[in-house]
C-alpha positions in Angstrom: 36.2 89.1 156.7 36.8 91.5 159.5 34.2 93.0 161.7 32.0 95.8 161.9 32.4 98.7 164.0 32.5 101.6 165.8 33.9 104.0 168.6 32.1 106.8 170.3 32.6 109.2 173.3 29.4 110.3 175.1 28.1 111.6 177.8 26.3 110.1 181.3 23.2 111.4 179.6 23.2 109.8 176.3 24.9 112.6 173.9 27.6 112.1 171.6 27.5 115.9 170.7 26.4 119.1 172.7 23.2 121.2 171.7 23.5 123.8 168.5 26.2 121.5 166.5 27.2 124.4 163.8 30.2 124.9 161.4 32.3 126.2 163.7 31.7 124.0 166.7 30.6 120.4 165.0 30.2 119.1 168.2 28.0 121.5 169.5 27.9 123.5 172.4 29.9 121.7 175.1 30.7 118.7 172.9 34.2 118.9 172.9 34.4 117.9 176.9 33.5 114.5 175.7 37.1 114.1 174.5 39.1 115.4 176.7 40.2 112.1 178.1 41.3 111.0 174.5 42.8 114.7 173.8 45.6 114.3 176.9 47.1 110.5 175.6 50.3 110.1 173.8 48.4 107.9 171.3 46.1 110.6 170.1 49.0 112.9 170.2 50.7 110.9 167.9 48.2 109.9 165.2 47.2 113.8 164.9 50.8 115.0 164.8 51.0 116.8 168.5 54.5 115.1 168.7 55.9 113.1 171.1 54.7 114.0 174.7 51.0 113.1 176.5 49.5 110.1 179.1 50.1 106.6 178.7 48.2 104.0 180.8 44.8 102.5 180.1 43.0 105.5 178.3 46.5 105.4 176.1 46.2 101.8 175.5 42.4 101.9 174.6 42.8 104.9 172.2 45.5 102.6 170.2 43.4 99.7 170.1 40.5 101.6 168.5 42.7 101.4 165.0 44.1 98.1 165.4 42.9 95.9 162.4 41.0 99.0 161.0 41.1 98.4 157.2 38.7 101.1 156.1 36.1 103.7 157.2 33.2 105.3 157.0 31.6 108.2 158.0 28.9 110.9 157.1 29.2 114.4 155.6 29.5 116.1 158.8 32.2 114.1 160.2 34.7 114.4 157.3 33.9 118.2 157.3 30.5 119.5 157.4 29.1 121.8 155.2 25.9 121.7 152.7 25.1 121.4 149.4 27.7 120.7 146.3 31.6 120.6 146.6 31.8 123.7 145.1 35.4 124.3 143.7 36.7 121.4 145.6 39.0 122.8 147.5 37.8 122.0 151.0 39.5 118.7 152.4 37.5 118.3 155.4 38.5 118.7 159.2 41.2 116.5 159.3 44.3 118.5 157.5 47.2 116.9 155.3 47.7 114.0 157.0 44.7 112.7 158.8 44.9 109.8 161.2 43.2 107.4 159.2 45.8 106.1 157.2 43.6 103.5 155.3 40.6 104.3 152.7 37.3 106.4 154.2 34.2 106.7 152.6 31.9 109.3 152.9 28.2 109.2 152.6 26.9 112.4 151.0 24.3 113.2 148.6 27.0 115.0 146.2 29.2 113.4 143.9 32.9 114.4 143.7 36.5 112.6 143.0 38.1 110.9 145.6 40.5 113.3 147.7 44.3 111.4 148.3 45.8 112.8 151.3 49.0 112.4 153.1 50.1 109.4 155.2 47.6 106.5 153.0 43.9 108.0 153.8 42.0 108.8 150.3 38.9 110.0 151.1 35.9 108.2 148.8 32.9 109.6 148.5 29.5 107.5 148.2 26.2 109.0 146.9 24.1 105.2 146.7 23.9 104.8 150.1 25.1 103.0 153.5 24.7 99.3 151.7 27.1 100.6 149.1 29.5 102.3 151.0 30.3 99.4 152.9 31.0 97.0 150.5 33.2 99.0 148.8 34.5 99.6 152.8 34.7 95.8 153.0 36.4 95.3 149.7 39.2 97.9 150.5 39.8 96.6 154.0 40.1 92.9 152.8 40.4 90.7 156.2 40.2 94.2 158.0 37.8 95.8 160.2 35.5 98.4 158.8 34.7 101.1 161.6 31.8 103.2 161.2 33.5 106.3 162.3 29.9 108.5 162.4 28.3 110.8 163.6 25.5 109.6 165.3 23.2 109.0 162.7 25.1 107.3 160.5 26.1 104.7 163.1 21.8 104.5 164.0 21.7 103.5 159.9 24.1 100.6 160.7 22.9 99.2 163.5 19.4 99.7 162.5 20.3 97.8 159.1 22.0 94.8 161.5 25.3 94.8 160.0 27.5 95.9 163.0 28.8 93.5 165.0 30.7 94.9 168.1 30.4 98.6 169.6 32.8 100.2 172.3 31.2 103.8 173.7 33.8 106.0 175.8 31.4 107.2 178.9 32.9 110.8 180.0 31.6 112.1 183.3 29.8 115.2 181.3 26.0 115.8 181.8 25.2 118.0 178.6 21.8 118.4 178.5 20.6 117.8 175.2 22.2 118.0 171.5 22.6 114.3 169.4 21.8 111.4 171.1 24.1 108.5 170.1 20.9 105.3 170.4 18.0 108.0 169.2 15.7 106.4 166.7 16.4 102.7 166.7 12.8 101.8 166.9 11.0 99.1 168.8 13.1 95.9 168.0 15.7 95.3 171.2 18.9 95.2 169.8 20.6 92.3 171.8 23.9 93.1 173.4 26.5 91.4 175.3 29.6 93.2 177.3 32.7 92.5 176.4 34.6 94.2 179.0 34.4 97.3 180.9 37.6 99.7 181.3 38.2 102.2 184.0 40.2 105.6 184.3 39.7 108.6 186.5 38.7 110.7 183.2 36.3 108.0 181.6 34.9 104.3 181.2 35.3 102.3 178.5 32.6 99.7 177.9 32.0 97.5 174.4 29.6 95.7 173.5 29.3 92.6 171.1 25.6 92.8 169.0 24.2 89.6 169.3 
C-alpha cells in the first residue's frame, strides 16, 4: 500500500489561500502569489498544457516529484470547482478543463450525489457523498500500491490529519505575507501532531520543506 499525502503552497504567515476566497478568485484575494514559483517551471507547463518552454532546476524537479507514485486523489468541492448546492444540469466539469493534470482517478467529497465525470488524458472525476473514510478507500483501492494525495483545500487536508491517516506532508513556503484568508494547520485541536523533516529545499522563489507524521 502506498502512502498518504499531500502538497500545499502557503504563505510565511500560515495561509494557503488569501482573504474573501469567491467563485471567481478560489484562492482569494492575493492567493494566487502563492504559486507563482510553481506557475514559471517547465513541469507545471507541461502537465497543464502551456507547451514546451518554462524553468528547470530544483522548483522544476520538486513540482514533478509531487505526482510521482500518485495513484489517486482526493479533494473537496471547492478545489475540483467550487460552487454550492446540487449539480444542476451537469454540465460544469470543474476548474481544470479537458484534460486535467491528474491523469489517475479523483474523488471528490461533496454533499451531492452525481455520476462520475471521464475526462481526457485518464482523470475521471468520482464523487463521494459518505465521507472522508469512504473516499479514501475507494482512493486506496483505485491507486493499488500507489500513493493517494490529498489534493485539498485546507479543510479537507485538517479532516485527514485530524483522522491520523496521513503519513508524510511537503508544504511549498512562498515569501508572501497575506494577512489573513484559510489557514493551512487551523483547527487541529490540542493533540501535537508529531513530525519529523525529511528534507528541506531551497530556491530564490520558495522553500520546500516535508514532513513525515510520526
Amino acid at each position: 500500500m502506498g502512502k498518504v499525502r499531500f502538497d500545499v503552497s502557503v504563505s510565511l504567515d500560515g495561509f494557503s489561500a488569501g482573504p474573501n476566497p469567491r467563485f471567481d478568485e478560489p484562492l482569494g484575494d492575493g492567493g494566487e502569489r502563492l504559486h507563482e514559483w510553481m506557475l514559471q517551471t517547465a513541469g507545471f507547463k507541461e502537465a497543464h498544457g502551456g507547451g514546451e518552454g518554462g524553468a528547470t532546476g530544483r522548483d522544476d524537479e520538486v513540482v514533478r516529484e509531487t505526482s510521482d507514485n500518485t495513484g489517486a486523489y482526493v479533494m473537496g468541492r471547492q478545489m475540483f470547482g467550487g460552487g454550492e448546492g446540487d449539480w444542476g444540469d451537469g454540465s460544469w466539469k470543474g476548474w481544470w478543463g479537458d484534460d486535467p493534470p491528474f491523469h489517475v482517478p479523483v474523488f471528490v467529497l461533496t454533499h451531492h450525489p452525481r455520476e462520475p465525470v471521464p475526462m481526457e488524458g485518464g482523470t475521471t472525476f468520482h464523487f463521494v457523498t459518505d465521507g472522508i473514510e469512504s473516499a479514501l478507500e475507494q482512493a486506496r483501492a483505485a491507486a493499488g500500491d500507489g500513493d493517494v494525495q490529498i489534493a485539498g483545500g485546507a479543510n479537507v487536508i485538517q479532516q485527514y490529519l485530524k483522522a491520523g491517516v496521513v503519513d508524510e506532508f511537503q508544504v511549498h513556503v512562498a515569501p508572501v505575507l497575506l494577512g489573513g484568508g484559510v489557514r493551512l494547520f487551523d483547527g487541529l485541536g490540542t493533540d501535537e501532531l508529531q513530525l519529523e523533516v525529511v528534507r528541506a529545499v531551497e530556491s530564490p522563489l520558495v522553500t520546500h520543506v516535508k514532513y513525515r507524521v510520526l
